[in-house]
GUDOTOR-382121 format. One record per residue (C-alpha): residue number from 1; residue in one letter; x, y, z. Coordinates in nm, 4 decimals. Example, Ala and Ser with C-alpha at 12.3 -4.5 7.8 and 13.67 -1.06 7.14 Angstrom:
BEGIN
NODE  pos  code        c1        c2        c3
NODE    1     A    1.2300   -0.4500    0.7800
NODE    2     S    1.3670   -0.1060    0.7140
//
This chain:
BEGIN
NODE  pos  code        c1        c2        c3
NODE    1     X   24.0457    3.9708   -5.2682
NODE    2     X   24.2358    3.9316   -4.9565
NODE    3     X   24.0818    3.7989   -4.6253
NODE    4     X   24.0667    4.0269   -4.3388
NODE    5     X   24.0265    4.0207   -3.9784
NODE    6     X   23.9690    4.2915   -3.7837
NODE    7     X   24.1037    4.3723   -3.4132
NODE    8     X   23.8538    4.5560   -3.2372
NODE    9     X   23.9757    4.8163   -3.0747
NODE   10     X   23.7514    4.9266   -2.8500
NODE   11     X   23.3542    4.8473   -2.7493
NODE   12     X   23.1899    5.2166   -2.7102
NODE   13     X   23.0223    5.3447   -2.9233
NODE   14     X   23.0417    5.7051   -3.0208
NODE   15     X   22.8488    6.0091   -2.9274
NODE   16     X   22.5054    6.0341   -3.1559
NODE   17     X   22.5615    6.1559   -3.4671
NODE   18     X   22.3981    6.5532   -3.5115
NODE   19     X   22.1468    6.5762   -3.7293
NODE   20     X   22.3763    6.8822   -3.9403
NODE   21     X   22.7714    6.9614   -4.0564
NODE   22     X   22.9180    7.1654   -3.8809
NODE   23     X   23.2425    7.3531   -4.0709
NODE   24     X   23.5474    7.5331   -3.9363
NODE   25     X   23.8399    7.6803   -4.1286
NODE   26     X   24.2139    7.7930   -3.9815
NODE   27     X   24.5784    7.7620   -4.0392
NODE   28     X   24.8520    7.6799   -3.8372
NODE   29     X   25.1984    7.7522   -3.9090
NODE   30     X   25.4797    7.4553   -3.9952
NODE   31     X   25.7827    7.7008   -4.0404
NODE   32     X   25.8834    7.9627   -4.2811
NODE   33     X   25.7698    7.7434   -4.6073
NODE   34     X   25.4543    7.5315   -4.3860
NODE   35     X   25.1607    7.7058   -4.3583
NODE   36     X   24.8722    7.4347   -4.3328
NODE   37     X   24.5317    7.5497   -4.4565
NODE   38     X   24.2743    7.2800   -4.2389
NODE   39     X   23.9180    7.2677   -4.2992
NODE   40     X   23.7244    7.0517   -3.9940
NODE   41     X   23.4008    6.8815   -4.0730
NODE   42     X   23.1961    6.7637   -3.7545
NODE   43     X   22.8635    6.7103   -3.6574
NODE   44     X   22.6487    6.9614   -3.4502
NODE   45     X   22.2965    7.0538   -3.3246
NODE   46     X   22.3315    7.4215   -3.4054
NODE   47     X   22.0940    7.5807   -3.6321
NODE   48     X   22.1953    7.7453   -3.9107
NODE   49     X   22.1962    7.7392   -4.3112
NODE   50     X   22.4421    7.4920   -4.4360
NODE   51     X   22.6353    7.7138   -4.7213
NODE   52     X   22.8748    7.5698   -4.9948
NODE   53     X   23.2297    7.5245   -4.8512
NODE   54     X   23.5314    7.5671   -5.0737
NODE   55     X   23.6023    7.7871   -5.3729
NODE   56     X   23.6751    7.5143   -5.6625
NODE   57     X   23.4091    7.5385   -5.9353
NODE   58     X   23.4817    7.2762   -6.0944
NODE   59     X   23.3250    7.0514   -5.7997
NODE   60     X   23.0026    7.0453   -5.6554
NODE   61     X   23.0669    7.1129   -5.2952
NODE   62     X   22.9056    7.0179   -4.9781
NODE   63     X   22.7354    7.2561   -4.7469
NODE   64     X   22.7902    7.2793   -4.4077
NODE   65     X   22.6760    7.5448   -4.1044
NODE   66     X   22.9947    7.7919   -4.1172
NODE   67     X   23.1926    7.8144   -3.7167
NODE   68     X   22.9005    7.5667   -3.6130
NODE   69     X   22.8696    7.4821   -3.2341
NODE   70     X   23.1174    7.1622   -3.1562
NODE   71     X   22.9387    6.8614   -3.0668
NODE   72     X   22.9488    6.7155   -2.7393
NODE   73     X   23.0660    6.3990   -2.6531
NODE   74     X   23.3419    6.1711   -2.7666
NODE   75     X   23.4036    6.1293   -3.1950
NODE   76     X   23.6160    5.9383   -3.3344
NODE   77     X   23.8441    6.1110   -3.5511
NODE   78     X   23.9280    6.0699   -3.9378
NODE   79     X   24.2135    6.2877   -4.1184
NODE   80     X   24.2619    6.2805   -4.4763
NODE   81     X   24.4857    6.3775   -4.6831
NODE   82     X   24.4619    6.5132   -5.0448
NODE   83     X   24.6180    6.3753   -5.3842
NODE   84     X   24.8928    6.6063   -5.5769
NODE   85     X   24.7849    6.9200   -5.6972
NODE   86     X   24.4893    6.8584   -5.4926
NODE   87     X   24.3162    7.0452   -5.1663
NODE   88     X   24.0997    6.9686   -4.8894
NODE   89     X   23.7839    7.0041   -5.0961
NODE   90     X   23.8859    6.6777   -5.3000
NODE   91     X   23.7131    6.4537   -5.0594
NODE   92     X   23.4406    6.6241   -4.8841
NODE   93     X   23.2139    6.4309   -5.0468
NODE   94     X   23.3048    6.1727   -4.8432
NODE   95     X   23.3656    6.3597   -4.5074
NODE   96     X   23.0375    6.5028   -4.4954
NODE   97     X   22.9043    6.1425   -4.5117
NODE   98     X   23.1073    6.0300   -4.2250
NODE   99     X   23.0351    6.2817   -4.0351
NODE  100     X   22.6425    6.2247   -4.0424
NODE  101     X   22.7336    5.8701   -3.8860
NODE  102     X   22.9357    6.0470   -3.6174
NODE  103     X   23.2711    6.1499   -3.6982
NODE  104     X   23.4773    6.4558   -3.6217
NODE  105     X   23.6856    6.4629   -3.9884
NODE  106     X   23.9391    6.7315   -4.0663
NODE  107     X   24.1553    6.7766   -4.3702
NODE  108     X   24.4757    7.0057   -4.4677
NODE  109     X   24.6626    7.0967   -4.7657
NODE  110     X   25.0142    6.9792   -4.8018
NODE  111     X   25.2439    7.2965   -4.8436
NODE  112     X   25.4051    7.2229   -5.2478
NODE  113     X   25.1937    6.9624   -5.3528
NODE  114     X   24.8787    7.1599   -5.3435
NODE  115     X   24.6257    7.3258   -5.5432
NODE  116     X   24.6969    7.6899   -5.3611
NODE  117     X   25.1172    7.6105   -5.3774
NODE  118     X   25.2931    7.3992   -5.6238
NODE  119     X   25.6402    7.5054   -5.5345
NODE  120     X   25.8444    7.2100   -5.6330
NODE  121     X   26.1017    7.2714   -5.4270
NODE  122     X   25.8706    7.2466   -5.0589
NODE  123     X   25.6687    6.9639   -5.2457
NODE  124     X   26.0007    6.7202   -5.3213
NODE  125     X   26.0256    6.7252   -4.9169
NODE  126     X   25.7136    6.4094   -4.9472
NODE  127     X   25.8382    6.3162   -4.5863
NODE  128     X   25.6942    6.6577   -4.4840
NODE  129     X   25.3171    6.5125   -4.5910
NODE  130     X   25.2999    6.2494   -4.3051
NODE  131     X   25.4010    6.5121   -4.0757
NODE  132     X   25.1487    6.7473   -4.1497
NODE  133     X   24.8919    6.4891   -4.0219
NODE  134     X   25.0865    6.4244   -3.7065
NODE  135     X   25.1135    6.7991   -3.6604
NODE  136     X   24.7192    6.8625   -3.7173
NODE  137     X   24.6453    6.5664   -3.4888
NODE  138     X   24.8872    6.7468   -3.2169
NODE  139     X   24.6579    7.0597   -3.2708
NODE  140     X   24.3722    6.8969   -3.2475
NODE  141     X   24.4351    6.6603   -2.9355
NODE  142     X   24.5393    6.9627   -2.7679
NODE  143     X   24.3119    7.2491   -2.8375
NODE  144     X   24.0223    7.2165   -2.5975
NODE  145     X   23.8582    7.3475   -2.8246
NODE  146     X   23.8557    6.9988   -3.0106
NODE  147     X   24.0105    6.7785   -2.7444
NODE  148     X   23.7013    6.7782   -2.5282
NODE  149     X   23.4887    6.6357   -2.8314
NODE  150     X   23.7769    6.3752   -2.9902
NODE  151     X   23.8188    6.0021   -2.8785
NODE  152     X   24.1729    6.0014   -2.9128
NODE  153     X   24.1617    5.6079   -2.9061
NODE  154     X   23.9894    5.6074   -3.2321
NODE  155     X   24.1539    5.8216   -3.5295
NODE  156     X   24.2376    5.6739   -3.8412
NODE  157     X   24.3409    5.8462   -4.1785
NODE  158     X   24.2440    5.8358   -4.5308
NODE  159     X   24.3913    5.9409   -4.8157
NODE  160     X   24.4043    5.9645   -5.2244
NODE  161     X   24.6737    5.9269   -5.4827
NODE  162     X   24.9623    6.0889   -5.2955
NODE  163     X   24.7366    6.0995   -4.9853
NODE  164     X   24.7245    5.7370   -5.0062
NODE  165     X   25.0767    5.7231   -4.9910
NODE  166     X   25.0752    5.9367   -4.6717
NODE  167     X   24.8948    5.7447   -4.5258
NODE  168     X   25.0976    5.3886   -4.5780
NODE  169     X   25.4051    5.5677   -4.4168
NODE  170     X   25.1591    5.6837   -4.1463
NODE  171     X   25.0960    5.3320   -4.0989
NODE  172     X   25.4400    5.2263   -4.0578
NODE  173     X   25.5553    5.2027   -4.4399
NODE  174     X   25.9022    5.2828   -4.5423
NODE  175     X   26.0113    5.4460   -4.8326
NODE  176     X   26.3361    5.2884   -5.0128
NODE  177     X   26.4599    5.5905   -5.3116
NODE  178     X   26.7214    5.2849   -5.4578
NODE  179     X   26.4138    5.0634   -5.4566
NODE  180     X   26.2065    5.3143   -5.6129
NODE  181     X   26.4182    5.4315   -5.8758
NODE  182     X   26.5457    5.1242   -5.9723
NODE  183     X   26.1572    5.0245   -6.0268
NODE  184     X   26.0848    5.3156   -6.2323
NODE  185     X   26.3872    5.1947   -6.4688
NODE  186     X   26.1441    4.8864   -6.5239
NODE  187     X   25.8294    5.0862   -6.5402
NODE  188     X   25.8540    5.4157   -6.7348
NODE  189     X   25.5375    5.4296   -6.7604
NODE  190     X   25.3821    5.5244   -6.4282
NODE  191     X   25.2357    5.8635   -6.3158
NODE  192     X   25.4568    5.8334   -6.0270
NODE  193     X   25.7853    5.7977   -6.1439
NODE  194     X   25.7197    6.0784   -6.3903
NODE  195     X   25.5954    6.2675   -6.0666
NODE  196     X   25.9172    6.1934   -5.8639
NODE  197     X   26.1316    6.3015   -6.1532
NODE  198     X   25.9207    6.6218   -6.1788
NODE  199     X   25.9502    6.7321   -5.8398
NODE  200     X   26.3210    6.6664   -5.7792
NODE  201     X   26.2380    6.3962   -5.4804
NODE  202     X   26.5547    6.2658   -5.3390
NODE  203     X   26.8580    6.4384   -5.5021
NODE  204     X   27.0887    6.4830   -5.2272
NODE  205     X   27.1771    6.2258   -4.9736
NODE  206     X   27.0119    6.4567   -4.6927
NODE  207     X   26.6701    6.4279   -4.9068
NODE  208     X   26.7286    6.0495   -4.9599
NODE  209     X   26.7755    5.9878   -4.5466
NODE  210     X   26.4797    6.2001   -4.4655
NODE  211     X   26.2547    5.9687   -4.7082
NODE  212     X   26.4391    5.6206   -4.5909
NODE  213     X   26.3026    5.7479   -4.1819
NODE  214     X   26.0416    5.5666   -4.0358
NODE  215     X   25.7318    5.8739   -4.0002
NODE  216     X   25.4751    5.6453   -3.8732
NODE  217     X   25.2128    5.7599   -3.6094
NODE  218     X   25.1200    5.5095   -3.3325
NODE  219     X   24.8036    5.7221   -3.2795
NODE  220     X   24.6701    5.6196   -3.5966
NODE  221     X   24.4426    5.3157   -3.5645
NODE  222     X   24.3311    5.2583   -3.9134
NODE  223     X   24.4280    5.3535   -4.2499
NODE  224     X   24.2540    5.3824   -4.6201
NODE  225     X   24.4038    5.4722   -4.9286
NODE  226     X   24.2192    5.5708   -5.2784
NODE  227     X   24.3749    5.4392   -5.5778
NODE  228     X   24.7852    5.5229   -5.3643
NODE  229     X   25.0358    5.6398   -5.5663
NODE  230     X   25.3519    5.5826   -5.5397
NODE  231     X   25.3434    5.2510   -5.3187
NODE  232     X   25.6261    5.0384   -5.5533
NODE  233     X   25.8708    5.2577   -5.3093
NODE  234     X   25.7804    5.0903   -4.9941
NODE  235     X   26.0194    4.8492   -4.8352
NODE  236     X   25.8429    4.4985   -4.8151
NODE  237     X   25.9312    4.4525   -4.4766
NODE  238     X   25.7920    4.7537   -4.3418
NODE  239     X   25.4641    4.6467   -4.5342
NODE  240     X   25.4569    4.3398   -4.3947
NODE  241     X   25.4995    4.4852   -4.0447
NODE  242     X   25.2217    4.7266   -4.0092
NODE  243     X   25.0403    4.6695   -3.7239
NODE  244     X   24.6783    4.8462   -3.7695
NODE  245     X   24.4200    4.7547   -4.0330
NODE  246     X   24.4022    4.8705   -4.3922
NODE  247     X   24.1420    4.8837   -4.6046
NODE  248     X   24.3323    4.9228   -4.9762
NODE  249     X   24.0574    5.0801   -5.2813
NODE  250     X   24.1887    5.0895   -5.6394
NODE  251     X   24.0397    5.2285   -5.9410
NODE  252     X   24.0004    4.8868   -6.1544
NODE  253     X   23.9245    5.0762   -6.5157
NODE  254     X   24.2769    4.9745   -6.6929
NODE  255     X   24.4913    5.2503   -6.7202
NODE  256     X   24.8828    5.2581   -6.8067
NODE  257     X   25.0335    5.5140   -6.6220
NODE  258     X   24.8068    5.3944   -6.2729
NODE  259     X   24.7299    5.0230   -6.2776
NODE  260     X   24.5379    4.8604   -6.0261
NODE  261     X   24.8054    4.5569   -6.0230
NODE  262     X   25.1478    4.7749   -5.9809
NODE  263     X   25.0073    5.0323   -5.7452
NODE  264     X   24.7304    4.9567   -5.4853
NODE  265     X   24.6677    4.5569   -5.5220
NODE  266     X   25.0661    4.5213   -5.5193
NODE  267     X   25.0618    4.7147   -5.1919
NODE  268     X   24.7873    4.5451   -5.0724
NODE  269     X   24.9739    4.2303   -5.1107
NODE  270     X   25.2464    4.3006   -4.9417
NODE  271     X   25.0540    4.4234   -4.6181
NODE  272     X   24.9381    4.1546   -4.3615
NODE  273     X   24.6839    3.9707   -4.5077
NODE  274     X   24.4401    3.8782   -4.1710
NODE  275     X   24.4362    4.2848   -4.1374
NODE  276     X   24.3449    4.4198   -4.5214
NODE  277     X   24.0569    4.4335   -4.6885
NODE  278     X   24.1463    4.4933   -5.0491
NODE  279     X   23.8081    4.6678   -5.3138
NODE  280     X   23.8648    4.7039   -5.6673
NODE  281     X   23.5994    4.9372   -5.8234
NODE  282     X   23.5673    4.8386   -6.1749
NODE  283     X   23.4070    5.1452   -6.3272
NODE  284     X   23.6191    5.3832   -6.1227
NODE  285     X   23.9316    5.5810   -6.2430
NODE  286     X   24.1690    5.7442   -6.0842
NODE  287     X   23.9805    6.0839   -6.0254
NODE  288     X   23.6433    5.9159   -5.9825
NODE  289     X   23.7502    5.9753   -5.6057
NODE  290     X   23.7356    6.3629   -5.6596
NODE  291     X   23.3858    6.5113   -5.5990
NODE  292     X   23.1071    6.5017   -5.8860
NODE  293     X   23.1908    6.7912   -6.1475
NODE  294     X   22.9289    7.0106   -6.2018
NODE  295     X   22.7585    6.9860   -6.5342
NODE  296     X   22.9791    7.1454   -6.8275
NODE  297     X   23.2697    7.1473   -6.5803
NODE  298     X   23.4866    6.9614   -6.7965
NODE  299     X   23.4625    7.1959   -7.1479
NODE  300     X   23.6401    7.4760   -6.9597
NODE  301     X   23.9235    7.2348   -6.8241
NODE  302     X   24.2860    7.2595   -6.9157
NODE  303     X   24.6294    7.1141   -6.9380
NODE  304     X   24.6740    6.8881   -6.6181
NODE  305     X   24.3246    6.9019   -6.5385
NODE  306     X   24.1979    6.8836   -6.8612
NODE  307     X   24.0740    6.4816   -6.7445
NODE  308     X   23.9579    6.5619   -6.3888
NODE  309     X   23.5792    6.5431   -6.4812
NODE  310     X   23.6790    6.2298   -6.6797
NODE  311     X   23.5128    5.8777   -6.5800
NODE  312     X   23.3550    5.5500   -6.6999
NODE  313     X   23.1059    5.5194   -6.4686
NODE  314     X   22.8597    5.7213   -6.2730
NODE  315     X   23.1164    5.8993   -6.0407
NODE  316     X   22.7875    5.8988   -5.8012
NODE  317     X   22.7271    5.5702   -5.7486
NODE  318     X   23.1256    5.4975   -5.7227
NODE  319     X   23.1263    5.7466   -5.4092
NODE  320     X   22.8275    5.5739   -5.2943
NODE  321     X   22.9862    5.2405   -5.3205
NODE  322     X   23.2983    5.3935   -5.2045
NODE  323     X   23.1371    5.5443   -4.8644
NODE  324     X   22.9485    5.2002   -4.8167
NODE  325     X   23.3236    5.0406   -4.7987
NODE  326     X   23.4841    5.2835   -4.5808
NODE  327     X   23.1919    5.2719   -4.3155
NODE  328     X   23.1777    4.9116   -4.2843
NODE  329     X   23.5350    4.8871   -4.2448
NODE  330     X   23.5483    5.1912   -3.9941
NODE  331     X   23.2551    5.0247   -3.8208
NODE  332     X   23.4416    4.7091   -3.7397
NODE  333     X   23.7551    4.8756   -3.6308
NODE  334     X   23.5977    5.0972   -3.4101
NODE  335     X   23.3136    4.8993   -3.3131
NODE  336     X   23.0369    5.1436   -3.3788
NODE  337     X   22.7101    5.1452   -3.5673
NODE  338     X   22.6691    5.1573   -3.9136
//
């Protein structure tokens, strides 16, 4: 495990966590192919009855108060940012959590590598994902309807699979194609190389500038990734550069197509040592970071999700550990209360 040291970044603490979720829903147009669909979590003192938020059935879902009064106050800010094929749902589990210790969290769905639109075509453009956060950070830094309530000193991202890849550029990661493919030469067998292939990333010269460019987003403070795919692209260098802390989480149950040891603990390896905290879960897979499945979820489950409900643990007590991780680390960048 690698030895961290955080910088604090500030000393105030943030405005009292509410004692209920709020939830708000909108989109916000990207171009002709980038409609974002964002989902904002906060706390508030409104009353109301929390309802179920999200359609997936697959998932139990966490309520929130629908259009909820926003909090007063300074938040700090978390963003995360789903897997492949995945939504903003996939991790509300865990944003409900942080927003009962006093965050403002918000979410969107990456235009071709979500649930709602798998157009390969928009989803080979990866170098659009990173700018989807910085776009929905622009919104929300802007809009006084959110600005008045957001410490914009203190916003870090999270993110799963894919997401977790997002956020490593976010952070000041660079993707290298020549690296990557040459890699994937060597290791057939990862989910991500398949996944690159699949999608068409990086066939022109145009597409293979675009991904080399440096997309990272000095507003970000902090960064955690969930079991990243994808990472055996990023140029060492630009690994070894990034300035901010990162806390790295991997799924330890052994898997071949998404080891622990070629995907997150290699990237965590290559990132400054004094500012990463790297967590292996042992009993965790891959989509033990999803939400808990409700019961006979998994009989009715098909073809690509046919292992989503999947684990070898109690996906429970991994979110529980996972949550436990994320708010210490959060707590000692940001100097708050745990």
């Amino acid at each position: 495990m690698l030895k961290i040291a955080f910088f604090i970044l500030l000393t105030a603490f943030p405005a009292r966590a509410a004692e209920a979720v709020g939830f708000r829903h909108f989109t916000m147009s990207q171009g002709h192919d980038r409609t974002l669909d964002v989902a904002v979590w906060y706390p508030t003192d409104a009353a109301g009855t929390p309802v179920r938020q999200g359609e997936d059935n697959s998932f139990v879902l966490q309520p929130a108060i629908t259009d909820a009064a926003i909090p007063q106050g300074l938040h700090p800010l978390i963003i995360l940012s789903h897997g492949y094929g995945g939504n903003w749902t996939n991790q509300d589990w865990l944003a409900a959590d942080l927003v009962r210790h006093g965050y403002i969290v918000a979410a969107a769905n990456h235009p071709g590598t979500t649930s709602s639109n798998m157009n390969p075509s928009v989803g080979a453009r990866l170098w659009e994902r990173p700018r989807d956060v910085s776009a929905l950070l622009d919104k929300l830094t802007s809009d006084p309807l959110w600005s008045s309530a957001i410490d914009a000193n203190r916003i870090a991202a999270i993110g799963h699979s894919l997401g977790g890849w997002t956020v490593a550029e976010l952070a000041g990661g660079r993707f290298d194609p020549d690296a990557f493919e040459k890699d994937c030469r060597d290791h057939k067998e990862l989910i991500s190389c398949g996944g690159y292939i699949a999608l068409g990333v990086g066939r022109d010269e145009t597409s293979r500038a675009a991904l080399r460019q440096s997309l990272q987003d000095a507003r970000i403070k902090a960064g955690v990734t969930l079991d990243a795919a994808v990472t055996r692209g990023f140029d060492v260098k630009s690994l070894a550069a990034v300035k901010i802390p990162m806390l790295v989480i991997a799924a330890g149950s052994p898997v071949r197509d998404l080891p622990a040891a070629l995907e997150s603990r290699h990237m965590a390896s290559l990132l400054p040592a004094s500012t990463t905290r790297y967590v292996e879960i042992g009993e965790a897979v891959h989509y033990s970071f999803l939400p808990v499945c409700v019961p006979g979820a998994a009989k009715h489950l098909s073809g690509p999700n046919a292992t989503i409900c999947d684990d070898r643990g109690d996906r429970e007590s991994i979110h529980k550990r996972t949550r436990m991780e994320i708010e210490r680390f959060l707590a000692k960048v940001f100097h708050v209360k745990v």
